[in-house]
N, C-alpha and C positions, 0 to 999 in steps of 0.2 A: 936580656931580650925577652924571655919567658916573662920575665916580672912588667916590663914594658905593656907587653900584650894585657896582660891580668889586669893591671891600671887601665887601659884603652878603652877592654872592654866593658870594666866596674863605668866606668865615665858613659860609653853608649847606652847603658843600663840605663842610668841617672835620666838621661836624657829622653829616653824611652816615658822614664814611670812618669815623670811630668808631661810629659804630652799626653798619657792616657789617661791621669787624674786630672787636667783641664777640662779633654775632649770628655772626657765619661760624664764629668759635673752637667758641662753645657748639655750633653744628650738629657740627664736626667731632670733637668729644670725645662727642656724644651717638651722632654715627652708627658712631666708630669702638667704642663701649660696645657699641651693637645689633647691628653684626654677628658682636662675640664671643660675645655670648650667642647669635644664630639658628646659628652655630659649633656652641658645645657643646650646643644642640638638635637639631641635622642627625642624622638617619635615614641616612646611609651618609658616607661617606669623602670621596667626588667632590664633595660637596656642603660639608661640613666645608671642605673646603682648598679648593672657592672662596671661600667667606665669610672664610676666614682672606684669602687673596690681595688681595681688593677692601679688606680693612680695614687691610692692609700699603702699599695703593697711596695710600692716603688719609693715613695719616700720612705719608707720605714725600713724598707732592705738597702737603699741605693749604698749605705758603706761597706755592708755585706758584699754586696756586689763587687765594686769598688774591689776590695782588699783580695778578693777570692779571685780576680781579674787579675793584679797584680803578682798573686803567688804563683800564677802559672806562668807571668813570663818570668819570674827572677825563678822559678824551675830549668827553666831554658836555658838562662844566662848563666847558673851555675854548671851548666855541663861546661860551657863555653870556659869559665873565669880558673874552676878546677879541675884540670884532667883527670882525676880520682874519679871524679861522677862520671865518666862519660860510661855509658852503657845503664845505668843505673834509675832513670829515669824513663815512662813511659810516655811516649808521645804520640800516641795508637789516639787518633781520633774518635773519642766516644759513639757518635754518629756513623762511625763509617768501621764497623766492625763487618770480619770477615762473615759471619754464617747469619748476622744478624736479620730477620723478616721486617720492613717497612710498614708502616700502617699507612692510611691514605694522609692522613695530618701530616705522619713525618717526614713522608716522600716532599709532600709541597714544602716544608721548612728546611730541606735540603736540597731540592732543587734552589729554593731563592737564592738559599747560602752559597750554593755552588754558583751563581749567577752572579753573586755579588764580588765574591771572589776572584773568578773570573777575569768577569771586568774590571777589579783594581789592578789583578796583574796586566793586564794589557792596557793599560792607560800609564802604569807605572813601569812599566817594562827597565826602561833606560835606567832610572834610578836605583832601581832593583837589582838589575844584574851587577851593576858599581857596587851597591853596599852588599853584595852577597859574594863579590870575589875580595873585598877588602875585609870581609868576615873572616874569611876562608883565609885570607893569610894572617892573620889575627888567631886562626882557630890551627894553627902546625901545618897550613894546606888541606887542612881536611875539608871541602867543599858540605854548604849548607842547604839543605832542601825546603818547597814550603811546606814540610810538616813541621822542620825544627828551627827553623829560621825565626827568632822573637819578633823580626819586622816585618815577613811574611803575612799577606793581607790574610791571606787561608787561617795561617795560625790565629789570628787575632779574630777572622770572623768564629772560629770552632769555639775561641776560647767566651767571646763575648756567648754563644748559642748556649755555651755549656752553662756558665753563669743564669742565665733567665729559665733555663730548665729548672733548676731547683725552686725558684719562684714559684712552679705549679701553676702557670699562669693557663689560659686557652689559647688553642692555636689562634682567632685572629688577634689576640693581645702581643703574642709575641713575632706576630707578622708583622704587626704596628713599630715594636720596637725594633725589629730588625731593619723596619725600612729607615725610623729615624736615628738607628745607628749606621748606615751606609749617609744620610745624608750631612749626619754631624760628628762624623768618627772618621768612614773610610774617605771620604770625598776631601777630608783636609792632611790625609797621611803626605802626602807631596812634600808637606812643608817640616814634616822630621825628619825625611827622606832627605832633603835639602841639606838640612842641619846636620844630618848626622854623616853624610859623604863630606860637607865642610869640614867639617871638627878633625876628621878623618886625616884629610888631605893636608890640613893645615899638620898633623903629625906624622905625614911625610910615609901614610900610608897606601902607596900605590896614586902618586898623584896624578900621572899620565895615563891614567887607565882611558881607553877609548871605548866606547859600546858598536859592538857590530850586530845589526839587528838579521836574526835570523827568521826567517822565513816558516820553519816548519813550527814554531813552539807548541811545545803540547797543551799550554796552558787555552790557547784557542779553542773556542765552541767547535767542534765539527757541526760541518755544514752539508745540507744535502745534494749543494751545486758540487762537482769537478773540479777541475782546476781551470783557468781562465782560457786556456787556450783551446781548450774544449769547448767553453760558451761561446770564446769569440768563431769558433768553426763552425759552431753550428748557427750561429744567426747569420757569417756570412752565404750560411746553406740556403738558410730561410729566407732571405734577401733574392736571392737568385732560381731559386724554385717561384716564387711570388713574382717576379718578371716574367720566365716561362708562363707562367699561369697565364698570367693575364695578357702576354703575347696571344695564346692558343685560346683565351675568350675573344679576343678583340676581329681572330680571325673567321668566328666563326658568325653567321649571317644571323641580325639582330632579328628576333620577333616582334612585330608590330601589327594592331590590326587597327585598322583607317577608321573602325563604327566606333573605338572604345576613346574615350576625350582622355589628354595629357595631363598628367599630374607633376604639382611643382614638389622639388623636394623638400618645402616648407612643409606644404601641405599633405608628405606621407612621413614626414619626423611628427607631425600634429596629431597623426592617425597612430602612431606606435604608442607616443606618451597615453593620448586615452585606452588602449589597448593594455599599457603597462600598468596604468590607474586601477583598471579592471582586473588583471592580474594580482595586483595584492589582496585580495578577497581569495581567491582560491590558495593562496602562499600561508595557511593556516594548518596546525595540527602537528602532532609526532613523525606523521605519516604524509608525507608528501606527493602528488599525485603528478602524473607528467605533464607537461603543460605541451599542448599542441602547438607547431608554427602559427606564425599570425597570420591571421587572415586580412589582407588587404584587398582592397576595393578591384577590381578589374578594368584596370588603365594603362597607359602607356608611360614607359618612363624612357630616360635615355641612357644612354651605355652606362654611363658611372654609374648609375643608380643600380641597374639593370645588375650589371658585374658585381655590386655590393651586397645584391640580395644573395644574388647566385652562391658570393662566397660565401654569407655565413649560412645560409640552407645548406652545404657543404659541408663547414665546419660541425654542424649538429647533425648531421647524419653520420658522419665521422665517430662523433660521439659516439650516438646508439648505438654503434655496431661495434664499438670497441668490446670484448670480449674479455680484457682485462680489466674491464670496470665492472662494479657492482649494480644491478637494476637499480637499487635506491638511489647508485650517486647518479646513474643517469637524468630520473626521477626529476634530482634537485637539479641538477644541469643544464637539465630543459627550461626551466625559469628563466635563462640567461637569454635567449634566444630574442626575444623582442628590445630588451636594453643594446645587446651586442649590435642588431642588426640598424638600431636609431645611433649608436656609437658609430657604425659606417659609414653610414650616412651626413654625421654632420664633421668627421675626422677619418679622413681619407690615408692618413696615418696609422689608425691601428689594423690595416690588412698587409700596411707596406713597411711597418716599422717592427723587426722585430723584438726591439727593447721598449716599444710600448706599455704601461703600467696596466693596461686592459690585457695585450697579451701573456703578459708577467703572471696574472691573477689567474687565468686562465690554466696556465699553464701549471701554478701551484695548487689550483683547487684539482687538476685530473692526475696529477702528482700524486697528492694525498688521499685522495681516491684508491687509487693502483695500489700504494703500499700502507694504508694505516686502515683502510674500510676490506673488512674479512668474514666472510662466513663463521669465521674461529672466533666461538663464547670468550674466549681467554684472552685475547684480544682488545678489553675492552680498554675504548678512551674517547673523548668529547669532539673528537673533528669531526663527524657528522653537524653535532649540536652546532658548532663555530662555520663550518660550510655554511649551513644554514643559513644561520646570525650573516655573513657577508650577502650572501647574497638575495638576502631580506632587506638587507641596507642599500642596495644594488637598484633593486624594484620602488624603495620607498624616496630615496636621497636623491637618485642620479636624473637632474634635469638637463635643459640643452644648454646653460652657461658654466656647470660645473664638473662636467666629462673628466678630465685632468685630474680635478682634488680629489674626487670621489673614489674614482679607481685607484688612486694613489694610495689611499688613504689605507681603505679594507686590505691593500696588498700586501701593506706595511703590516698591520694590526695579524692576519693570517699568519704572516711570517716570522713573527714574533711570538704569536702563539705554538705553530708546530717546531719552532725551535725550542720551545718550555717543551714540550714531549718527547725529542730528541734526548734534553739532557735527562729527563726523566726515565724514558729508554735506557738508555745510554748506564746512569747510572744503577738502574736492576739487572740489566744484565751484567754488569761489571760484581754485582753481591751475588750472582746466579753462579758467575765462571769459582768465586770464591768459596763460594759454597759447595762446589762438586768438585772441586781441587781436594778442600778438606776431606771429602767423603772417599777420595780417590787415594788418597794419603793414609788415611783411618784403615780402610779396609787392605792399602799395602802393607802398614805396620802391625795390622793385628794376624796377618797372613806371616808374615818374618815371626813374629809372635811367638804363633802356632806352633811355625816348626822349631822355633829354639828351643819350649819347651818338650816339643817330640823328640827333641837330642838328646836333653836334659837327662831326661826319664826314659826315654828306649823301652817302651813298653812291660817294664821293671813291676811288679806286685809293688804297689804303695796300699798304707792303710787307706780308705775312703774318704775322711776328712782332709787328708794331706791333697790328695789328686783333686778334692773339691777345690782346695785352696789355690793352687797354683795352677789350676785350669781355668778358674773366673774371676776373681779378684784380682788375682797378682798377676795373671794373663793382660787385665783392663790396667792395672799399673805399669805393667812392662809397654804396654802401648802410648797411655799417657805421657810417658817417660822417653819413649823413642819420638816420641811425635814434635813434645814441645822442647826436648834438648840436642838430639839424635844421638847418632851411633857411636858416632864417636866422643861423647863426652862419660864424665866422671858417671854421674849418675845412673846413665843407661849403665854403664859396666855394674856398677855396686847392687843394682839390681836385679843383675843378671846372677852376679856373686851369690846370694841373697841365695837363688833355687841351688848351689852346690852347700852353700851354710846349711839353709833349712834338710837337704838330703842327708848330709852326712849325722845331721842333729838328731834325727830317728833312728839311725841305725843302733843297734845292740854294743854295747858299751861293756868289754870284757876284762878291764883292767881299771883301777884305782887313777892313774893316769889319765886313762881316757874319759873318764868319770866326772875329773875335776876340768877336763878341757869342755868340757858340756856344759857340768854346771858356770864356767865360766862365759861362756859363748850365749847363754841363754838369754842374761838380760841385753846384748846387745842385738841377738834376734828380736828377741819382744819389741825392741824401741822402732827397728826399721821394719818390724812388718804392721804395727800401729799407724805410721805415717806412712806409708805404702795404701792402707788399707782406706784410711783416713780420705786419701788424698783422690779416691776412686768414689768416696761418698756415703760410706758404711757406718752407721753408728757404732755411737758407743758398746752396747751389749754385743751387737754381730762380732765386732773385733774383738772382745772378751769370750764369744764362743772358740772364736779361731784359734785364740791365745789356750784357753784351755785343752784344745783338742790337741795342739800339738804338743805342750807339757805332758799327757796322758797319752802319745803312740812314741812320748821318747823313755819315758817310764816304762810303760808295757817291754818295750822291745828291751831293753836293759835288763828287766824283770825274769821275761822269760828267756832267756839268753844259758840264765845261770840253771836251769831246769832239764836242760840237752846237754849232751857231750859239744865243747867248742868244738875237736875239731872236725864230726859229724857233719857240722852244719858248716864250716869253711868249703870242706870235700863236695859236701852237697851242692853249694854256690859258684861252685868255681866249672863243674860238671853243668849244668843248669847255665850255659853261657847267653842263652837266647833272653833271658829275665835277668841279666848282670847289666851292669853299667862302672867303667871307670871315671869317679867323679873326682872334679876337683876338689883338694881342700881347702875347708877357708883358712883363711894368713891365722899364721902362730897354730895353726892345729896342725898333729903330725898325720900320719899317712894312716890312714883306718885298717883295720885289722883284719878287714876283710878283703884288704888290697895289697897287703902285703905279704900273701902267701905264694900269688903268683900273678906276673901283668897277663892280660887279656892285648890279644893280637885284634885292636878294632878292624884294621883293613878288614880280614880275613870273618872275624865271629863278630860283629856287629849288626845289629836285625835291621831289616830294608824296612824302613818307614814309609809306606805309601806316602802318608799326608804330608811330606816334607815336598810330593810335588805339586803343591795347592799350590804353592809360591810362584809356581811359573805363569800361571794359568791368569787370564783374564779377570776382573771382578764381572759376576754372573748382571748380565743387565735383560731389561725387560725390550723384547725389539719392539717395533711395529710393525711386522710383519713376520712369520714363522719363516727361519731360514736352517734351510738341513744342506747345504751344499757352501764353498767353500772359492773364495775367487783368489783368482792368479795371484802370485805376490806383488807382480810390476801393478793391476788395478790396486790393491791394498796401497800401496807406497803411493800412489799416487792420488788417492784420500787423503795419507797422511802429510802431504807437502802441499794442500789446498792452503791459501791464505784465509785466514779468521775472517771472516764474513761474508764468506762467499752462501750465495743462497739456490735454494736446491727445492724446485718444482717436485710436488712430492705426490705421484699418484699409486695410491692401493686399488686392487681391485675389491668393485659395489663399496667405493668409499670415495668423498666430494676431495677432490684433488687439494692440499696444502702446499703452499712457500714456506718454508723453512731455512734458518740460517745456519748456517756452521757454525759454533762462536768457538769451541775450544776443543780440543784431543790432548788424549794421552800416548804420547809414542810409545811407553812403557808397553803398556796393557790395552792399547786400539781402543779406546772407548771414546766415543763422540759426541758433544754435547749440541742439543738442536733447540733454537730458539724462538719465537717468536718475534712479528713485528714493535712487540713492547719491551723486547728483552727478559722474558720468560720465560723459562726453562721449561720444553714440551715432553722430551725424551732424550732417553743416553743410546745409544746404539754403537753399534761395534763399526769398526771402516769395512767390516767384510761384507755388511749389507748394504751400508751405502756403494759400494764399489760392485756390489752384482745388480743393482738397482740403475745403476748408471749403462753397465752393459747389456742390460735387459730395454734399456728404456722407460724404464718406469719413474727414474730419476734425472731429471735435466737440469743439467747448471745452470744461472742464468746473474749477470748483472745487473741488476736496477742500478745503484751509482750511475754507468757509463749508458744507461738509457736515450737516447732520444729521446728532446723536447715533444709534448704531444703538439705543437704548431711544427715545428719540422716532419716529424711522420705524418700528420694530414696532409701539408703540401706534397708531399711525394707521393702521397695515393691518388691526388687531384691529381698530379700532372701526367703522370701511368694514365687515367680514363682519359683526360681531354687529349693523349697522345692517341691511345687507340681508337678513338671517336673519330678522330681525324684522321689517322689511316682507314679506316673502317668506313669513313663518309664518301 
């Protein structure tokens, strides 16, 4: 059976590497075709002879490429083909390293990547999970992830990234190339997919497999909307607030005056467009200025017309006085005001519809307002710039035949752009949580550390270079060591070993016997405290100082041993219990001589180590606020059972109020990680101050997710005043 599986999968292998030396050829004659033509369309010179350069570097690497493509999946395949490998290979995504920092280049060439990927699993879905449970019984049951999965899109997009990296290309050259490797790589994966589920089935692996399509995959974009049944509540909110409305307009007694002549609604959509014409002249500059309501002529109109002003005059006071927008986005908001109000007018639909493409827009431009536009410098990203851009295009495009396309259009274009910032978000703050995981981890291990070697040594007289050694270096190795293997492996123990070797190694050596057990032990000290030392980053000479200093205090001590009466100094040591220590020995050495005269009762005569209770204690964080007082245990606990993204209205006093997000804690040591709306790590803070923050009121929780539509919250403010207006009348 074993040997069955082992052929199966040499065979999907095969079939693997020919699809990707077909696809790779075609991509590499397609991309070196395009760059000679975007060549002999270049606009100057500089441009020309780079596109010439990158499509010179590409023929001359493409077998490079090519083969280096290949060895990473038959890396794959060999875990799969021999069980011996498994563990032995690393599949840690070069890009997507835990502590790594982003540059602006790289983030966009992993956002696309994440984007490309993405989208192949969710188009591939169905064929995917088929050839990934028919892996998996192929592979002993051991199910396949898209890190290791050889037909996994992710794998294949990382592996093609990683390949063009070495190229040294520029980021837009391997923008170019990633896009026409989605169009001529991933876009045709279906059809090894196909093949390789056939081949599969035809060998009577898992031929009745059925796909049940789940609903939550994580491979899916997060998106900023809810879930549907919250959209669909609130439009049928929005629906029925917009009846009342305009029930309680129609009731109330029209304004006319008999001297002012009737205007047709040709002729006040005629007066907004020149109005709007007039408005792109002021729609100039960084800095955006508020655009006043429009002024129309002093005429009569009739009820619909009347009601259509009414409500978007409504709708942009609503605006201005939102509180949780920014002046600037007001600013540009105001712009909108003459277009929306001629949209009224000629589509009677977008006050009554609330799945209209205008309200959509609307509603996603005061969206991205609320949560991406921030007084906070650190903050920074281009939806200002892109607001703008839409609603530039708004002012210049939208005439009285293309309402529909137009709005449709920018809604689409906006929403596709804040969902690039989402996954950009999205994925810094996922290297922010990994990053202060590490740190949280570092400073737990170097804390256990600490006090293992405070056991060790129990405050014992060592010579000075010994205490140097095992307090910084082999302190930074012992950490190393617990971090990347833990506690319970071989290592960590041998290293541990290492501080009772190296202790007993300087002790005074008073017999022939113990002499040769020294000089025996020596060179196998030397070898592990070289690679110990080595491995922490210490040259060569620094480890040759160490190396000598302890040769010269195991000397010495031996030396002068013979100089005193031995058993002076036993009598001495054994009296003196507060500077003793019972140490282990290391394997094959017998029992030291200085431990054999009589045991030491640690219960009772073992010295109380302060610093052994650092370990309990918190890692020391910087707050944001001075706190000297200490909240209930139930507030605490109740910090700590917040769900990851909850966000938290953050006011200091004589300080401009912050949102901030929860993104992660440590139940261990209470320490809380706060992020911004880019996924930026602002501050670590303890749960004890966000939890007296909360009961003080200085800190309020609050959901954006489950927010209200800003067209549903405007309808309920309108129909609150025309209620009161009417009782009040």
């Amino acid at each position: 059976m074993i040997n069955d599986s082992r052929q199966t999968l040499i065979e999907c292998h095969s079939r693997l590497r020919r699809f990707c030396q077909s696809q790779l050829s075609t991509l590499i004659n397609a991309a070196s075709e395009y760059l000679v033509q975007q060549a002999q369309q270049a606009d100057d010179n500089e441009t020309q002879q780079r596109y010439f350069e990158v499509q010179q570097v590409i023929d001359t690497q493409h077998k490079k490429l090519s083969a280096q493509f290949e060895r990473t999946l038959s890396t794959l395949f060999a875990v799969l083909i021999t069980p011996s490998a498994h563990g032995k290979t690393n599949n840690t995504d070069p890009h997507d390293s835990a502590l790594s920092l982003l540059g602006k280049d790289e983030m966009e060439l992993k956002v696309a990547l994440t984007s490309m990927s993405h989208r192949a699993e969710a188009d591939y879905a169905e064929a995917l999970f088929a050839l990934g449970q028919r892996l998996a019984l192929l592979n002993n049951g051991i199910k396949l992830t898209s890190e290791n999965n050889p037909f996994a899109p992710q794998v294949l997009c990382n592996n093609f990234m990683a390949c063009i990296d070495d190229l040294s290309l520029d980021l837009q050259s391997r923008l170019i190339l990633l896009k026409l490797f989605d169009r001529y790589f991933i876009k045709h994966l279906t059809n090894i997919y196909a093949e390789v589920n056939l081949f599969l089935v035809n060998h009577n692996v898992l031929p009745n497999l059925r796909y049940h399509h789940r609903s939550d995959r994580s491979i899916a974009p997060k998106r900023r909307k809810s879930d549907n049944a919250f959209i669909k509540e609130s439009e049928d909110r929005q629906s029925e607030l917009f009846d009342v409305m305009r029930s309680l307009l129609s009731a109330q007694p029209m304004q006319q005056n008999n001297q002012l002549p009737s205007i047709s609604v040709e002729r006040l959509i005629a007066e907004l467009s020149a109005l709007q014409s007039q408005q792109l002249m002021r729609f100039t500059g960084t800095s955006i200025i508020a655009e006043p309501a429009p002024a129309l002529a002093n005429t009569n109109t009739n009820t619909s017309q009347q009601q259509a002003i009414e409500c978007v005059g409504i709708l942009f006071e609503h605006i201005l006085n939102d509180d949780s927008l920014h002046d600037s986005v007001k600013s540009l908001l105001s712009h909108l005001h003459t277009p929306l109000l001629k949209l009224a007018l000629l589509d009677d639909t977008f006050l009554s519809n609330p799945k209209h493409d205008a309200r959509q827009l609307v509603n996603q431009l005061i969206n991205a307002g609320e949560y991406w536009l921030t007084d906070d410098i650190s903050t920074q990203n281009n939806i200002y710039q892109q607001m703008q851009r839409v609603i530039k295009k708004i002012i210049t495009d939208f005439d009285n035949d293309n309402s529909n396309e137009i709005f449709s259009h920018v809604s689409a274009e906006l929403n596709t752009y804040i969902e690039k910032i989402e996954r950009q978000a999205s994925i810094t703050e996922k290297r922010s949580i990994q990053a202060v995981k590490g740190k949280e981890a570092l400073a737990s291990g170097r804390q256990k550390v600490t006090a293992l070697i405070n056991e060790k040594i129990c405050n014992e007289p060592l010579p000075k270079p010994i205490l140097q050694l095992i307090n910084k270096p082999w302190n930074a190795f012992l950490a190393y060591t617990l971090l990347r293997y833990g506690d319970d492996s071989t290592q960590w123990q041998e290293a541990i070993n290492f501080i009772d070797e190296l202790l007993w190694y300087i002790e005074p050596k008073i017999n022939k016997e113990e002499i040769l057990q020294a000089k025996n032990l020596r060179s196998a000290l030397n070898e592990k405290l070289k690679y110990g030392l080595s491995s922490v980053g210490l040259d060569a000479n620094e480890i040759q100082q160490h190396l000598n200093s302890l040769d010269m205090c195991s000397k010495l001590a031996t030396e002068n041993i013979h100089d005193v009466d031995v058993n002076d100094i036993n009598k001495k040591n054994l009296l003196s219990n507060e500077q003793t220590i019972s140490k282990k020995r290391p394997p094959n050495v017998k029992e030291s001589h200085l431990q054999s005269e009589k045991k030491l009762d640690l219960k009772t005569h073992q010295p109380i180590n302060d610093r052994k209770q650092e370990n309990k204690q918190p890692i020391k964080t910087k707050p944001l606020a001075a706190i000297n007082e200490r909240a209930s245990d139930e507030s605490i606990a109740a910090v700590l059972s917040m769900d990851f993204g909850t966000w938290l209205d953050w006011q200091q006093k004589n300080m401009p109020s912050r949102r901030l997000k929860l993104t992660w804690y440590n139940q261990k040591t209470q320490n809380c990680m706060l992020s911004n709306s880019m996924g930026q790590q602002v501050a670590i803070v303890s749960a004890n101050e966000i939890a007296l923050g909360i009961n003080s009121g200085s800190i309020i929780m609050s959901d954006t997710q489950l927010k209200k539509p800003f067209f549903e919250r405007m309808l309920e403010t309108v129909v609150d005043r025309l209620r009161l207006k009417t009782q009040t009348a």
